[in-house]
C-alpha positions in Angstrom: -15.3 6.6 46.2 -11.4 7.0 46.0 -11.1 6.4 49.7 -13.1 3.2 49.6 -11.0 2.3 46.3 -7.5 3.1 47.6 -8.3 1.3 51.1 -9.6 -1.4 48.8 -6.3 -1.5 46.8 -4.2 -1.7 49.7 -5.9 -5.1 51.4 -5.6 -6.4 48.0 -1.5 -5.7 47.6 -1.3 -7.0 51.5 -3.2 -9.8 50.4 -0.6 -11.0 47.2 -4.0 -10.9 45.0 -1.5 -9.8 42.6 0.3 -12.5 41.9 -2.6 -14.7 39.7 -2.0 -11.0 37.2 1.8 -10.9 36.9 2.8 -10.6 33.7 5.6 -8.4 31.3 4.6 -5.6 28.8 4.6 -7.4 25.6 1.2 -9.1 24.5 1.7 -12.9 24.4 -0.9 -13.1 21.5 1.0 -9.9 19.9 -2.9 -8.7 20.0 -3.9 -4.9 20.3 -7.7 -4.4 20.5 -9.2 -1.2 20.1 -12.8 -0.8 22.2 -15.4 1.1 23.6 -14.3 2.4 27.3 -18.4 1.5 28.2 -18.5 -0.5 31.6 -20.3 -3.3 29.5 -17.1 -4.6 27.9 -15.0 -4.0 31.1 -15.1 -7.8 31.9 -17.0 -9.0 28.9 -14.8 -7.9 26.2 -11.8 -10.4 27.9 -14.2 -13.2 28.3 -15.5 -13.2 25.3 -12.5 -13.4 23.1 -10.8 -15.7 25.3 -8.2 -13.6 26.3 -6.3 -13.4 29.9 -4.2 -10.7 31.5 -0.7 -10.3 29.6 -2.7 -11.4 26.2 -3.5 -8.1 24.7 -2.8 -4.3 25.0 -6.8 -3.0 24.9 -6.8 0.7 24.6 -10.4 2.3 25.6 -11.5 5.5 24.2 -15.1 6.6 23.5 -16.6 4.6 20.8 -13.9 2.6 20.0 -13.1 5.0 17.0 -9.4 6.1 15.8 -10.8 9.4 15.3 -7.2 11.4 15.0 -4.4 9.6 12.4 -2.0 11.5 15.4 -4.3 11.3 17.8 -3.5 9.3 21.0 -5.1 6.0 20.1 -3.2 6.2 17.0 -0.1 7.3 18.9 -0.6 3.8 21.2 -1.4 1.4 18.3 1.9 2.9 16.9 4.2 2.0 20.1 2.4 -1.3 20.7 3.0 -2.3 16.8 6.8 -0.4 17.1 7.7 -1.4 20.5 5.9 -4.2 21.9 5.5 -6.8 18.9 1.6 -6.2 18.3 1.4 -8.0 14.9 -2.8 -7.8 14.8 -4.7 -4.9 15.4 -8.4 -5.5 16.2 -11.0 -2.6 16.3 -14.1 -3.1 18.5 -17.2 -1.5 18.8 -20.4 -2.7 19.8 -23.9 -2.5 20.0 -25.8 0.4 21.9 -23.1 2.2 22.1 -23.3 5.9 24.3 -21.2 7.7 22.0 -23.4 6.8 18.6 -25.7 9.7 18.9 -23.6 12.1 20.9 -23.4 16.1 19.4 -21.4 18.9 20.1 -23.9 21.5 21.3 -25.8 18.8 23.5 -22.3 18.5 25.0 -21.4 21.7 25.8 -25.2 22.2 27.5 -24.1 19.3 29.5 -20.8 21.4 30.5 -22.8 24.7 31.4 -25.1 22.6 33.7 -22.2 20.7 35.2 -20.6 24.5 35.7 -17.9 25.6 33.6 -18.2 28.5 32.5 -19.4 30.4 28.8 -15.6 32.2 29.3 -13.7 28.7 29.5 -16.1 27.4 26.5 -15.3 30.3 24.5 -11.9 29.9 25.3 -11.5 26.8 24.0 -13.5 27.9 21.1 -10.8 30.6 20.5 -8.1 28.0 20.7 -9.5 25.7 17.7 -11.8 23.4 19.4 -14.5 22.8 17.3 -17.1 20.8 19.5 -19.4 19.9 16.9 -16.7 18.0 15.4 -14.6 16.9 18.9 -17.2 15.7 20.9 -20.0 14.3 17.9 -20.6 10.8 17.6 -21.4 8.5 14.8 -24.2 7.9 13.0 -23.5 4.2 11.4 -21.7 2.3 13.9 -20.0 -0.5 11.0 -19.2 2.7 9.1 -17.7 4.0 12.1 -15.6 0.8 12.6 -14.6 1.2 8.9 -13.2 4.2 9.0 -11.3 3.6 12.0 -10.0 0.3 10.6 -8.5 2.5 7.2 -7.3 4.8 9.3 -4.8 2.6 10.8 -4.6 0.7 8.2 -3.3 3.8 5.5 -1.3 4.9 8.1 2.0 6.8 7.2 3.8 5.0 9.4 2.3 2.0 9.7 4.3 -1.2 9.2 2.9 -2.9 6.5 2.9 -6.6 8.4 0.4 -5.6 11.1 -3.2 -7.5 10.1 -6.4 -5.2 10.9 -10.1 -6.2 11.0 -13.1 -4.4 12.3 -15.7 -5.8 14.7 -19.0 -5.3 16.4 -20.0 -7.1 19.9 -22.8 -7.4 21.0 -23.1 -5.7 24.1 -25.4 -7.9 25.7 -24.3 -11.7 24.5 -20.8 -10.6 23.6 -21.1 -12.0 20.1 -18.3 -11.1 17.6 -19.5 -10.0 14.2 -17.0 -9.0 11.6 -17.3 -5.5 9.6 -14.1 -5.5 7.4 
């Protein structure tokens, strides 16, 4: 699949496709979105909120959920807020979402059958990892998006200017519905 993707890649840059993308770093709608990385939202997400390339930084993790205050997500809300002019946060899960229902154990069965070994698992066991509580999912998805929402919002180092709200989308339709 690389091959294909990288052979791909280079007809495209021979091509200019580029060029209809160009844009800077800095979001010209000073927009941040926080979503789901599901392959459902890859394209919809964009369309449905209107947005072009340039618009928005949109950072993709697993259920769209803030789930360490120093956590990478966190870390690129802070530098888009900081460093790039992001005056709106959005956070934005959506419906049927993977990660709702996921647990830890169920996880590491997966990671046995895909091969790694008991001695890596208990390794990082023995470091701190805690894969009921790393790798669970959530339960309530609009409690999910509220807790993610406070989270950023109470940061410590938050700047107090930067407006947050909490959404789901459908999956299907890409409807917007507000949580908070």
């Amino acid at each position: 699949m690389q091959d294909d993707i990288l052979a791909y890649n280079r007809s495209f840059v021979e091509r200019g496709e580029y060029e209809r993308y160009r844009t800077d770093k800095f979001p010209d709608k000073k927009l941040a979105i926080v979503s789901c990385m599901d392959t459902r939202l890859s394209e919809l997400l964009i369309a449905s909120l209107g947005l072009k390339n340039g618009d928005a930084k949109i950072i993709k993790v697993a259920g769209a959920e803030v789930a360490s205050p120093f956590g990478s997500v966190m870390r690129s809300i802070i530098i888009a807020v900081c460093e790039l002019g992001v005056e709106d946060v959005m956070v934005v899960a959506h419906t049927n979402c993977g990660a709702q229902h996921m647990n830890g154990a169920e996880m590491v069965e997966h990671m046995k059958r895909l091969g790694v070994s008991e001695a890596r698992i208990d390794f990082a066991r023995h470091c701190g990892v805690d894969f009921d509580r790393w790798l669970a999912g959530f339960g309530d998805t609009e409690e999910a998006v509220r807790k993610s929402v406070d989270t950023i919002a109470h940061h410590p180092v938050m700047p107090p200017h930067v407006r947050i709200g909490g959404y789901i989308m459908d999956s299907e339709t890409g409807e917007l519905n507000r949580v908070c």
